[in-house]
C-alpha positions in Angstrom: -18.1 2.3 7.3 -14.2 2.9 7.1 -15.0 5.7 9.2 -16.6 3.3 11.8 -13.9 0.7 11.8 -11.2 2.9 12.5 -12.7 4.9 15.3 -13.5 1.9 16.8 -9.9 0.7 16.5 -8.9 4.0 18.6 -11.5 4.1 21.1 -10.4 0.4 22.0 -6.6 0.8 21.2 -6.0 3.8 21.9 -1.8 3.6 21.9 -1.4 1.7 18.9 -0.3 3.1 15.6 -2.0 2.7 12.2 -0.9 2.9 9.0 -3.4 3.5 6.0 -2.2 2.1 2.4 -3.4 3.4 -0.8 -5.3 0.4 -3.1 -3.2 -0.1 -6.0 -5.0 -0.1 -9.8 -6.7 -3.0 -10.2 -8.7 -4.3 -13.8 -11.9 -3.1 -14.5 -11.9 -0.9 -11.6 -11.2 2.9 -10.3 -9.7 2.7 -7.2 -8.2 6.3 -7.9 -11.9 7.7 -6.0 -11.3 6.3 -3.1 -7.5 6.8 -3.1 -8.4 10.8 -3.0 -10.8 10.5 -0.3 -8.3 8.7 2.0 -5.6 11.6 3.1 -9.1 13.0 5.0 -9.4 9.8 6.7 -5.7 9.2 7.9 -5.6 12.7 8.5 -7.7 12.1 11.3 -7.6 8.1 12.6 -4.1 6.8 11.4 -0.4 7.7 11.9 0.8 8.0 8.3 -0.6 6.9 4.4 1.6 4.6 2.5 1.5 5.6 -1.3 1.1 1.8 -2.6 -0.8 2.8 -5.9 2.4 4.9 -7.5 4.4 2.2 -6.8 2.1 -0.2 -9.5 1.9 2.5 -11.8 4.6 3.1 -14.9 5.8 6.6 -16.0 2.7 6.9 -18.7 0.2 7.0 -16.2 -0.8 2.9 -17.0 -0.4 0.4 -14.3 2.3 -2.3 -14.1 0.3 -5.7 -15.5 3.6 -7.9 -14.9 3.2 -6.9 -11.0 -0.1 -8.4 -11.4 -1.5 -12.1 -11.6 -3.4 -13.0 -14.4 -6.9 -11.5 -12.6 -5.5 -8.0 -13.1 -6.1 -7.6 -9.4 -4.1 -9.9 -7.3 -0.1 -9.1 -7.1 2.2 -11.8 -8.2 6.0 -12.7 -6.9 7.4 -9.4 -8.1 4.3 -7.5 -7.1 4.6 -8.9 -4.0 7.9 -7.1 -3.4 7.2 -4.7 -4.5 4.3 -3.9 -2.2 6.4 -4.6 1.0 9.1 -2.2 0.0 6.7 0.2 -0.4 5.5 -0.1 2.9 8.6 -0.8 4.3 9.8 3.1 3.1 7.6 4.0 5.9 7.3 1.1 8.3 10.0 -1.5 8.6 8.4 -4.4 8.1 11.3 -6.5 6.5 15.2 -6.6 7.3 17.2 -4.3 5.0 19.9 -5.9 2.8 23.1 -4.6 4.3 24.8 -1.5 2.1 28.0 -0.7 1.5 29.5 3.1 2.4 29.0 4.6 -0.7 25.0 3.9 0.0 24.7 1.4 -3.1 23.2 -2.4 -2.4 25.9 -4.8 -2.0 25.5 -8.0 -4.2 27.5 -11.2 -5.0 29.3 -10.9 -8.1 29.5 -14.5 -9.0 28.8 -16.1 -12.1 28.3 -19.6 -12.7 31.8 -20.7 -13.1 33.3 -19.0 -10.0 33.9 -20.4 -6.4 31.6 -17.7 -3.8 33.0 -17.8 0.0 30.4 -19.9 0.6 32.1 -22.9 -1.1 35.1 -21.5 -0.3 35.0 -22.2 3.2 33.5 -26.3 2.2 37.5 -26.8 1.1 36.2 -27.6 -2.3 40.0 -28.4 -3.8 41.9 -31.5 -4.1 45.3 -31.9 -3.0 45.8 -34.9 -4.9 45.1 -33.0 -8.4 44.7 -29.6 -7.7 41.4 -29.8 -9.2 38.6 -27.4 -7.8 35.4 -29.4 -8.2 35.6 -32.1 -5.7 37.3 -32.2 -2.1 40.5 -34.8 -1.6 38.4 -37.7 0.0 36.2 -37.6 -3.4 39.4 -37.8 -6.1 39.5 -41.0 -8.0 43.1 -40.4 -8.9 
């Protein structure tokens, strides 16, 4: 049947590139089988195989349950993510966070009692009492 679909996918389509992804570990069901039996299929209909099972499974060989919904086979928020960055390592299917030279992800370093740039540029300080947490129209004093 998979066999089927995707030759009919290139006979009709002929120019357009397809990606395979491996089934990730699901409850109560081997998907490891038909993982195996998939390299022989892109091999010969698809332009590449995206390794998503690895990605849900820990170093001891057990799958990741808190990347999963409650069902076991459904991924949740973090599951979610962590799909499309496993697709996105081959296929760029989501805008990169921008990185800084050294190669390391650039993130905020706020915490909850500091001022970001973003409320920065707002002119969040008062003139009247030097006070950070309102602007000067706002000041009762």
């Amino acid at each position: 049947m998979l066999l089927t679909v995707f030759s009919h996918f290139k006979r009709i389509m002929p120019a357009v590139c397809m990606y395979m992804c491996t089934i990730a570990p699901c409850r109560d069901v081997n998907v490891l089988e038909f993982n195996e039996m998939l390299p022989g299929v892109q091999s010969e209909f698809s332009n590449g195989l995206i390794d998503c099972y690895n990605a849900f499974v820990l170093g001891n060989g057990r799958s990741a349950r808190h990347l999963f919904t409650n069902d076991g086979i459904h991924p949740n928020f973090y599951g979610s993510s962590t799909l499309v960055s496993s697709i996105n390592e081959i296929v760029q299917i989501s805008k990169q966070q921008r990185k800084d030279p050294d190669n390391s992800w650039q993130r905020p370093s706020y915490n909850r009692y500091q001022h970001g740039p973003h409320l920065r540029k707002q002119n969040l300080s008062c003139t009247n009492c030097d006070r950070t947490n309102h602007a000067t129209r706002e000041c009762s004093v």
